[in-house]
N, C-alpha and C positions, 0 to 999 in steps of 0.2 A: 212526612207521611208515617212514619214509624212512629214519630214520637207519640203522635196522636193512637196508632193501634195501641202500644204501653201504655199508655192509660188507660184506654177502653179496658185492655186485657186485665191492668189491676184491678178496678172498677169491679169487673164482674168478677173475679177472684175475690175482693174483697165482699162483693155480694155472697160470694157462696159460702164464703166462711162464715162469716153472719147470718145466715140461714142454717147452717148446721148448728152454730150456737144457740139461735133461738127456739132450736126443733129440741135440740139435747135439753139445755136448759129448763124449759118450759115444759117435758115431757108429753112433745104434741106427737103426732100421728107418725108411726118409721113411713109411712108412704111420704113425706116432706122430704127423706133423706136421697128421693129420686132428684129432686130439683136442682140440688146441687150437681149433681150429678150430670143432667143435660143440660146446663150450665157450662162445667167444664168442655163438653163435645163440641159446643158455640164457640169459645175461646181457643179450644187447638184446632177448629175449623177456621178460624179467624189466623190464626198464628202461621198457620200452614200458606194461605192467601197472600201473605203480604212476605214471609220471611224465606220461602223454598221456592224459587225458582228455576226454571231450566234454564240451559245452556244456548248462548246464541245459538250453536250449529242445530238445537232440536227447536228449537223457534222459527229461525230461517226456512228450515226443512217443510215443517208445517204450513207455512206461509205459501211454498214453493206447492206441496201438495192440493194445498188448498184453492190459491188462485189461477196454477198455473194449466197449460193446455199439453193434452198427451200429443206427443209426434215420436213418428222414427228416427233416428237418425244416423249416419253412415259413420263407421269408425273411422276415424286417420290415424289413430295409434292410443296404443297404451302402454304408461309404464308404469313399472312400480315403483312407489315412491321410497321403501324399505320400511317402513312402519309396520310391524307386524304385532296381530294380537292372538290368544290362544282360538281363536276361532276363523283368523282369514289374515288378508294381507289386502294394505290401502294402495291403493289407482289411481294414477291420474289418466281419464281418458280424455282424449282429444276430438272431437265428433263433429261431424257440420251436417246443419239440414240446409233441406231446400230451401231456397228464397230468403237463406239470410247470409251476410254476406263474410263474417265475421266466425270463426270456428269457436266452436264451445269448448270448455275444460270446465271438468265434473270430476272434483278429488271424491273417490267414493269407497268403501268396505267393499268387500268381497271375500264370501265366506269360502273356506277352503273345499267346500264340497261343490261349489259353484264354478270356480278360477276353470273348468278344462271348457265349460259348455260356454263363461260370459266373455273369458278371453278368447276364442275361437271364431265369437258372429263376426258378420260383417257390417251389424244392422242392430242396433239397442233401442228398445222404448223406453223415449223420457218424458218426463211432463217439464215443460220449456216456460219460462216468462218472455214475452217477448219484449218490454219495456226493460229490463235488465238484465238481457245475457242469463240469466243465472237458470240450473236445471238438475234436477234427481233424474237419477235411472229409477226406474221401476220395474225392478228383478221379481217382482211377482208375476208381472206380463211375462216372463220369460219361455 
């Protein structure tokens, strides 16, 4: 799959250079000198698609946001796991809802403005998958 953008990508590089030569050269219209130009925007829009992606854990998250169902769910415990960054410190929390039988753990951020109010419930809204265990807090419900 890459190899095939690399070409695409010189292709139209090569195109655009070619149209700047035959706009100069030829002394045709400076409005020509635009084409190249949204040209290149195609190609680092291109470059961008295939070459920058995110990180499993902002994929999963997304996944998790998007199919999953909000529930409450009851704390069993939290700890910290010592990962600390200049804005919060990472959790592991332990939680179980109703009707399943299996406790959840959600390693999650927690920003240091948050840690008195999110360590303190008894009671966090997650959005849950129920086919894989897996679940985000959602500290915006908070």
């Amino acid at each position: 799959m890459h190899i095939t953008t690399i070409v695409k990508v010189l292709a139209w590089e090569l195109l655009a250079a070619l149209l700047v030569f035959v706009t100069y050269e030829f002394q045709l219209s400076e409005y020509l000198y635009i084409l190249p130009f949204l040209i290149q925007l195609a190609v680092f829009s291109t470059i961008e698609k295939v070459f920058i992606t995110l990180p499993e854990s902002v994929k999963k998250y997304d996944y998790i946001y998007e199919n999953g169902s909000d529930r409450n769910a009851t704390v069993i415990d939290i700890e910290p796991t010592g990962d600390k960054t200049d804005s919060g410190q990472y959790y592991t929390f332990t939680l179980s809802l109703e009707g399943e039988n299996a406790p959840i753990v959600i390693r999650d951020h927690v920003l240091s403005g948050w840690e008195g109010d999110v360590l303190s419930r008894s009671s966090l809204p997650i959005r849950f998958l129920p086919k894989t265990g897996e679940g985000i807090i959602l500290f915006k419900k908070l």
